[in-house]
N, C-alpha and C positions, 0 to 999 in steps of 0.2 A: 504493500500500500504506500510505503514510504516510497518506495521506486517511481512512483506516477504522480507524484504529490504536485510538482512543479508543470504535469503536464494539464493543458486545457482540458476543460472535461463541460462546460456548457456555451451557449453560444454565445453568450455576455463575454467568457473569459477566453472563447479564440476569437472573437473579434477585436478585445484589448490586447492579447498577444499579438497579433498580426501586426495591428496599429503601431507597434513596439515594436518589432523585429523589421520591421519595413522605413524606420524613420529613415536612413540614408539614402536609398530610393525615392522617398515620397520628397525630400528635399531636394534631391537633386534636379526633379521635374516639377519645384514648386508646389506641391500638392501639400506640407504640412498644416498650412492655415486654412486649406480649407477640411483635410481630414478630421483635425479636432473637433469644430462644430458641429462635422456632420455628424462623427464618432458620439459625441453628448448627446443630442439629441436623438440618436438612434437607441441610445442604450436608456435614456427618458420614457421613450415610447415603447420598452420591452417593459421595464417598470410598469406603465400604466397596463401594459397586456398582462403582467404579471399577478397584479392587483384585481385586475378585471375578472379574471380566470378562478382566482381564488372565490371569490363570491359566485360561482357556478356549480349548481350541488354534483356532487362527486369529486369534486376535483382533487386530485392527492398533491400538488406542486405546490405547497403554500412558501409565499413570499415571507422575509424575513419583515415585521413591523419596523416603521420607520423612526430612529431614534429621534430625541428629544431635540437635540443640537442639529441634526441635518433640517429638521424642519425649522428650527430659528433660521440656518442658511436659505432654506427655501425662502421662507417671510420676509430676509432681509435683501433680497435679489429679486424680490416681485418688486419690493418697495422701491428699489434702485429704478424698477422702470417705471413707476407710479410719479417718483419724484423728476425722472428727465422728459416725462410730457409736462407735468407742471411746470418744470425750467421752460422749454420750448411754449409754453401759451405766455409765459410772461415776458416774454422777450418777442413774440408775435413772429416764430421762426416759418413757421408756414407748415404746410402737409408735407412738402418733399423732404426738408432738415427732418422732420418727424419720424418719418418714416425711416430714414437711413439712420435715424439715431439709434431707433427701436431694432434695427437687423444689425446695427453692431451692439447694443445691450445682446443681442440673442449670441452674437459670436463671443459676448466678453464674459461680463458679470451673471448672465445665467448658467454660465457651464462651472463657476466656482460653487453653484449649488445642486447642477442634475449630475457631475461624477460623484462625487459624495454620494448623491442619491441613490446611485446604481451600485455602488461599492458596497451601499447598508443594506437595500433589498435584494438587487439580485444576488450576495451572497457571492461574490467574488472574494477568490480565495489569494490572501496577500504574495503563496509561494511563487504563483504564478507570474504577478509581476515584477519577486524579484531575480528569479531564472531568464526574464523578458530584457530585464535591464542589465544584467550580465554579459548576455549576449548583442544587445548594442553596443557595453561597453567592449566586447573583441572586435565588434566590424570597427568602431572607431581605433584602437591602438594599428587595424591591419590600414585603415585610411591615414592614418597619423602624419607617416613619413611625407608622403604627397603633400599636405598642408604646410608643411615644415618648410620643406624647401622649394616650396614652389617662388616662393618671394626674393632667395638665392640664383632659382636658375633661368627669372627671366619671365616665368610665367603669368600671366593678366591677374590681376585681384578679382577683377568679377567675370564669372566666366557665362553667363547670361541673366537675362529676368524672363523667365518663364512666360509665355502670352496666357498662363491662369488668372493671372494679375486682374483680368476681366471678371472675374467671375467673385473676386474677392472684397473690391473695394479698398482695401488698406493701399499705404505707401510700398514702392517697389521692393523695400528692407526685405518684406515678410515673403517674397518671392524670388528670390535674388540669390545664384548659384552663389558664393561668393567665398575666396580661397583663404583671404587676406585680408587688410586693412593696413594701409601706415598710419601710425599715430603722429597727430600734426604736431609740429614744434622739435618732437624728440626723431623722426624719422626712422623710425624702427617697425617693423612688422607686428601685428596682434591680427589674433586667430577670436572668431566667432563662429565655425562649423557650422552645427546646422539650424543655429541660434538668428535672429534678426539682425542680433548686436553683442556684442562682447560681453559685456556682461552680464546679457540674460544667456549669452551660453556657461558663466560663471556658476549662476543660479543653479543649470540644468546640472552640470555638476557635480553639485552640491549635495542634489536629489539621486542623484547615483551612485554616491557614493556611499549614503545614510542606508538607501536602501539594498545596494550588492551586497553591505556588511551582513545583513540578514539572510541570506544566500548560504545554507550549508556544505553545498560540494565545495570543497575547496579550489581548487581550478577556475571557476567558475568566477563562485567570489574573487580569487585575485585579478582573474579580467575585468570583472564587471567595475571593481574599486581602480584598478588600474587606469580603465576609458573614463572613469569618471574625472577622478584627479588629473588626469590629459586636458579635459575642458576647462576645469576650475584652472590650473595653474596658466596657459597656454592662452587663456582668455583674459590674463592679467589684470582680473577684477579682482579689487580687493575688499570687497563686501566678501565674496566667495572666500577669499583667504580666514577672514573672520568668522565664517558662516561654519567655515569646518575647524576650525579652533575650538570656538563658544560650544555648537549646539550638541553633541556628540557628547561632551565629559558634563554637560545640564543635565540633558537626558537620563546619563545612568547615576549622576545622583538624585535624582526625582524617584526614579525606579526604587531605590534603595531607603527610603527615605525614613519607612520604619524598620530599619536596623539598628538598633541600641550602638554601633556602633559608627555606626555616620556622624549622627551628634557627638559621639566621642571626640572625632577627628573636627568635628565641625566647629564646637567649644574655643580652642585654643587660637584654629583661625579667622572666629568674631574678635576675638580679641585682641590679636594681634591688628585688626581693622581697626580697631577703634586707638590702638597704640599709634600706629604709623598712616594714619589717615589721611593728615594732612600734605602727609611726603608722597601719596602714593596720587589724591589727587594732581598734585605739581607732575607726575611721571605721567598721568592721564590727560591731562591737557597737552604735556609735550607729544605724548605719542598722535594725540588726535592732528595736530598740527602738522607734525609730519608725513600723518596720513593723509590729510586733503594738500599738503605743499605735493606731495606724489605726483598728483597730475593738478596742478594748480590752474589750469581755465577750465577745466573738465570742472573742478569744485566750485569756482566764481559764477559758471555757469547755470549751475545746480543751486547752490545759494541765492542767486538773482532771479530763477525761477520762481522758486518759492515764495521771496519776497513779493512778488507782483502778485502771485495768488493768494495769498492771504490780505494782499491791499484791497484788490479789487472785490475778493470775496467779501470783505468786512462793508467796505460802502458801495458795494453794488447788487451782490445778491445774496442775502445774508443766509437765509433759510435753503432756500432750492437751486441755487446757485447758478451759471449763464447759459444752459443746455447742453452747449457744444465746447471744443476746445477751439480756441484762439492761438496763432501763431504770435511770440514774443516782438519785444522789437530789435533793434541792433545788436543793443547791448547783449542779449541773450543768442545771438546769431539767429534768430527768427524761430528759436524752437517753438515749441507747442506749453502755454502757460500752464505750468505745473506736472509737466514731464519729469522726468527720473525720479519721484514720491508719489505715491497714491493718494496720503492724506491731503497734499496741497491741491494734485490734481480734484479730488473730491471734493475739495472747499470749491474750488476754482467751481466744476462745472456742475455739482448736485449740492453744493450749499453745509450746510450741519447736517442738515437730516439726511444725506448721503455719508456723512463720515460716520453716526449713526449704525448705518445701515451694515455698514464694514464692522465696524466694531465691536457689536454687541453677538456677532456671530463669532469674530476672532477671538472674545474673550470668554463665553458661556463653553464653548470647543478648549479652549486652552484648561479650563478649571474642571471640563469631563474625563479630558483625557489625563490630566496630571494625575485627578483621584484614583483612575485606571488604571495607572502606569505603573505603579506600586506590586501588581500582582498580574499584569499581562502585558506579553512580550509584542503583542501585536499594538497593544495603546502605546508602548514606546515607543514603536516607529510611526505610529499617527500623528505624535507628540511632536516628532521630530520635523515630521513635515510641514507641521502647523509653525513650529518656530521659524521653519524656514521662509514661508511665508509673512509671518512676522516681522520677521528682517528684514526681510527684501521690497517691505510695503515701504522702507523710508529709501529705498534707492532702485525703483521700478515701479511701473503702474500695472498690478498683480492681472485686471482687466483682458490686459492687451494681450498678457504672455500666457493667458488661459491653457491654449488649444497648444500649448510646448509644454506646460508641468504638471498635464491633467491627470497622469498616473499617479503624483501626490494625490492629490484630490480624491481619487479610487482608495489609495490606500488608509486615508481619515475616513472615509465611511465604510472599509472595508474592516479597519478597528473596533468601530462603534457596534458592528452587527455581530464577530465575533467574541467579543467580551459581552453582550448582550446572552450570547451561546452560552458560553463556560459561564456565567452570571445564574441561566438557568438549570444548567446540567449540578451546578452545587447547590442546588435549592432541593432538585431531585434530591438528588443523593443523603441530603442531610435528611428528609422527610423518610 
């Protein structure tokens, strides 16, 4: 049994495995932006068949009940699109902004709540996506060298933009064969694979790396952790550098938390915080400093962002915010007001009651799965994804990179519905 664990066995779970095994393919011909959407909302509409089915008398396939936290996700990603029709009537955007806003909430912010969905109902088993992500990470070390040295031997940075680009609406990023990038100022090469941008290819392997460590075969795991750490380090994002520091050694102290001897170890270094505190914020500021001097327009950039959306959010739309996104002006080189942050973008175009909406699902999911994590191995890597998320909400707009980290997203609702399992099976057992 243990032999076939990692293989598919419904059609929810080989059509996520495909999805996953196929990513270097589907990018190479532009197809990943638009597989994800379709991918969520296909596996939404198994869910409602799922659901459907069950209330037909005979039926033996009962779906798993929907946890507590994926429906705040549900409620708080209806509300996302509740709140950017009210942006759009108050700015008097018209039917067409309307409409196209509404088919990218369906590519963005609704799939951060129908994978989850389909993770908790249909009972997707986590082994399977992390045998999926293993073997991404081998095709990626066997692609690796090609990207390496393609910007040594000559070879173009973009090696086309897909004519899918029709079909999708977004900017050419998200379709875009692309080998390469030089970084302006320093003139050096950085790698974004099969990512939009570098450091949402940072993010991606972050997610791969959290998850191949759960990977038993050993072989396996060390491909899968190998390709992953390829994207993160090779993507020279340093959110990713911090992202595989921090979330990893939180994790398994969460996990551990009622062991009498945690707090043993944990005693002496409160203390030693409150001794050397003031020394240690002086080493936090310097490091923070040297972290944004890293890439110092990349951060002036991102800082000036934000500032403009939180100006204009405060005196112009305080509640529901301006519909759409706005390009900056010079100063920010014409980005998109509230780019590289979700919370600012969120001020910027859905107001408070759009940050709200984020929120109150980020945080009810962080306090399920902590109390989880304690006694199952599958709420720790839910836990882990969620942080990931977390993090990366103040340096990416979570939205946009939906349909690239949605196997996260599977694996928090495929937590929720297995510790839901074992929740029941010691209830039997103790009666």
């Amino acid at each position: 049994m243990a032999a076939s664990a990692h293989h598919p066995q419904t059609p929810s779970e080989r059509l996520i495995a495909l999805c996953i095994e196929w990513t270097w393919p589907l990018w190479l011909v532009g197809g990943l932006y638009i597989v994800g959407p379709v991918l969520g909302w296909t596996l939404a509409a198994m869910v409602a068949l799922a659901v459907y089915l069950d209330g037909l008398p005979g039926n033996a396939g009962k779906p798993a009940a929907i946890p507590f936290a994926i429906k705040v996700w549900m409620g708080g990603m209806a509300a996302m699109l509740v709140i950017l029709w009210v942006g759009h009537a108050n700015f008097d955007l018209g039917a067409g902004k309307t409409i196209k806003s509404t088919i990218g909430w369906a590519k963005g912010w609704a799939l951060i709540a129908l994978f989850p969905l389909a993770g908790a109902v249909l009972k997707v088993r986590p082994e399977v996506i992390y045998r999926e992500v293993c073997k991404l990470g081998l095709y990626t070390l066997i692609a690796l060298p090609v990207f390496l040295v393609a910007p040594f031997i000559g070879l173009p940075e973009l090696l086309w933009i897909s004519p899918l680009k029709v079909l999708g609406g977004a900017g050419p990023d998200y379709f875009a064969a692309q080998l390469y990038t030089i970084e302006p100022g320093a003139g050096t090469p950085r790698w974004q694979f099969f990512a939009p941008w570098s450091p949402a290819a940072g993010m991606i392997g972050v997610i791969c790396v959290l998850l191949a460590a759960r990977e038993p075969h050993i072989g396996w795991k060390s491909a899968g952790i190998a390709g992953g750490l390829a994207l993160a380090i090779f993507s020279q994002s340093r959110l990713a550098l911090v992202a595989l520091v921090v979330i990893a050694p939180f994790v398994w102290g969460i996990a551990r938390m009622d062991r009498w001897w945690i707090w043993l170890i944990a005693a002496p270094i409160v203390l030693a915080l409150g001794i050397f505190g003031p020394m240690l914020v002086d080493l936090a500021d310097t490091a923070i400093n040297e972290f944004s001097s890293a890439r110092a327009d990349s951060s002036r950039v991102r800082a000036a962002l934000g500032r403009i959306a939180v100006d204009r959010w405060q005196t112009e739309a305080y509640w529901f915010g301006h519909g759409v996104v706005e390009n900056g002006p010079h100063l920010v080189e014409y980005m998109p007001i509230g780019s590289h942050h979700s919370w600012y973008g969120l001020l910027f175009v859905k107001g408070l009651l759009g940050v709200f909406a984020l929120a109150i699902p980020l945080i009810v999911t962080l306090g399920a799965l902590i109390a989880r994590a304690m006694h199952d191995k599958d709420a720790q890597t839910g836990l882990a994804m969620v942080l990931v998320l977390s993090l990366y909400s103040f340096g990416e707009n979570l939205e946009i990179l939906a349909y690239l980290y949605w196997p996260a997203l599977v694996i928090i609702g495929a937590a929720f519905a297995n510790s839901a399992i074992a929740d029941a099976a010691k209830t039997a057992e103790h009666a």
